[in-house]
C-alpha positions as CSV (number, residue, x, y, z in Angstrom):
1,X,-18.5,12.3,86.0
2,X,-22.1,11.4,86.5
3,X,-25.1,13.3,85.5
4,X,-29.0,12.0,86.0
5,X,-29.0,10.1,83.0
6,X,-24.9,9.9,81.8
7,X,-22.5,8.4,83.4
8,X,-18.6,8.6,82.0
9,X,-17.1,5.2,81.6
10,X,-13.2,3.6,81.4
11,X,-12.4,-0.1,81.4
12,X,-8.9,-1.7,81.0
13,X,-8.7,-5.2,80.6
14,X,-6.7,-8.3,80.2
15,X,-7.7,-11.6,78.5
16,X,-5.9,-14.5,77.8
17,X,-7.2,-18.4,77.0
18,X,-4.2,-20.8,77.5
19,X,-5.6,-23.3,74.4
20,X,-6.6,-22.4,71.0
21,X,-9.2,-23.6,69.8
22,X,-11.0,-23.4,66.2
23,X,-14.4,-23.3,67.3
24,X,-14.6,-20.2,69.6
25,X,-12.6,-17.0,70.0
26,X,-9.5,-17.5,72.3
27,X,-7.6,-14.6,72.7
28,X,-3.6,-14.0,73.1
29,X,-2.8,-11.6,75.5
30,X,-5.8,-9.3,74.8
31,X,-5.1,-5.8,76.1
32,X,-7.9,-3.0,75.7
33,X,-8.4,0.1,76.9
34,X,-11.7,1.6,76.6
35,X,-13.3,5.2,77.6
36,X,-16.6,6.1,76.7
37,X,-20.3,6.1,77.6
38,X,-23.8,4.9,79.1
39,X,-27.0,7.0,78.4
40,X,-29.9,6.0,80.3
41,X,-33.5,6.8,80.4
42,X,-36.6,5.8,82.9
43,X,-39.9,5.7,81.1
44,X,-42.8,5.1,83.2
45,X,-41.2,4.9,86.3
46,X,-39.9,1.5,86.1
47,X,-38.8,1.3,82.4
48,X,-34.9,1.7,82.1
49,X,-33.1,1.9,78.8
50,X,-29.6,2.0,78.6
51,X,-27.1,2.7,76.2
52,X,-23.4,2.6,75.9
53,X,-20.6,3.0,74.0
54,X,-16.8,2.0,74.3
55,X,-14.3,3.0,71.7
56,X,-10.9,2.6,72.6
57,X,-7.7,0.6,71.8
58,X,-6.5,-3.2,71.9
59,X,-3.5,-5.6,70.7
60,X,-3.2,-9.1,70.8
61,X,0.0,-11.4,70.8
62,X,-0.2,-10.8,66.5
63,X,-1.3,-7.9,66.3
64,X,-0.5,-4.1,67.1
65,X,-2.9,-1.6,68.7
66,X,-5.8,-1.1,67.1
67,X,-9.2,0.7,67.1
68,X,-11.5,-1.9,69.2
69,X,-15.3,-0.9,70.5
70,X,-18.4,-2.2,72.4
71,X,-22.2,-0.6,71.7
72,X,-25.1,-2.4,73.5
73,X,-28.4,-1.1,73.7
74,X,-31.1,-2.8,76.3
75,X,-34.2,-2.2,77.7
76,X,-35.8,-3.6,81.4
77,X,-39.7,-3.7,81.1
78,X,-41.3,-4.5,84.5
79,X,-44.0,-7.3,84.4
80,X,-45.7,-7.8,87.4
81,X,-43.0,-9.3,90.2
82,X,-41.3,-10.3,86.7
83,X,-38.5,-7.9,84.5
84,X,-37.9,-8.8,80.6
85,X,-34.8,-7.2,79.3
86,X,-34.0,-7.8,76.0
87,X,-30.4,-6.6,74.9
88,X,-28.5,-6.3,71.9
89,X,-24.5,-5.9,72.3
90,X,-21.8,-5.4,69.3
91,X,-18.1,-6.1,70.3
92,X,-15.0,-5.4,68.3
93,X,-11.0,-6.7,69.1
94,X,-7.7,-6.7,66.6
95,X,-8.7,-10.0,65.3
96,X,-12.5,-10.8,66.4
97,X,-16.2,-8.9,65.9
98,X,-19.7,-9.9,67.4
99,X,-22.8,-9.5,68.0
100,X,-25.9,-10.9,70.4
101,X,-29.1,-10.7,71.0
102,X,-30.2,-11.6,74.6
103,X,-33.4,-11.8,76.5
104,X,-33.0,-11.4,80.5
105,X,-35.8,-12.4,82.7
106,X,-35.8,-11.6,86.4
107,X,-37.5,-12.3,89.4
108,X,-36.8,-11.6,92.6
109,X,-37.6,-13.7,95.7
């Protein structure tokens, strides 16, 4: 399904880290499913915003399924030959949450 400024989302996935450690997340057997969302918007012509959403399910090795999401919101501001894109992105498992700021900057050649 894909409208001019919606498009319909689902993403299955699979993640697994063969050490744990204690100093980053290493997932178990991380299983999600996820259906959701991305609104965008041009402004100006070349301005893009974009934002999504991804509710859905997940389970890891200790856990049993359980509500997991993603939500990121980012915006791509042209600058001459040059695009700045800051982002900011929230992400949910069974047994870890985060969040990150980023700041993308493009040129093409």
């Amino acid at each position: 399904m894909e409208w001019n400024f919606l498009k319909g989302i689902f993403r299955s996935g699979f993640d697994q880290m063969d050490k744990i450690s204690p100093n980053y997340y290493s997932p178990q057997h991380l299983q999600t499913d996820q259906c959701g969302f991305e609104l965008f918007h041009n402004w100006n012509q070349n301005t893009q915003v974009k934002i999504r959403y991804l509710p859905g399910i997940g389970k890891e090795d200790t856990t049993s399924w359980d509500f997991i999401q993603e939500a990121s919101v980012s915006a791509s501001v042209p600058v001459g030959r040059l695009s700045i894109e800051p982002s900011f992105a929230y992400y949910m498992t069974p047994t870890y949450r985060s969040h990150s700021y980023f700041l993308n900057l493009g040129l093409p050649f």
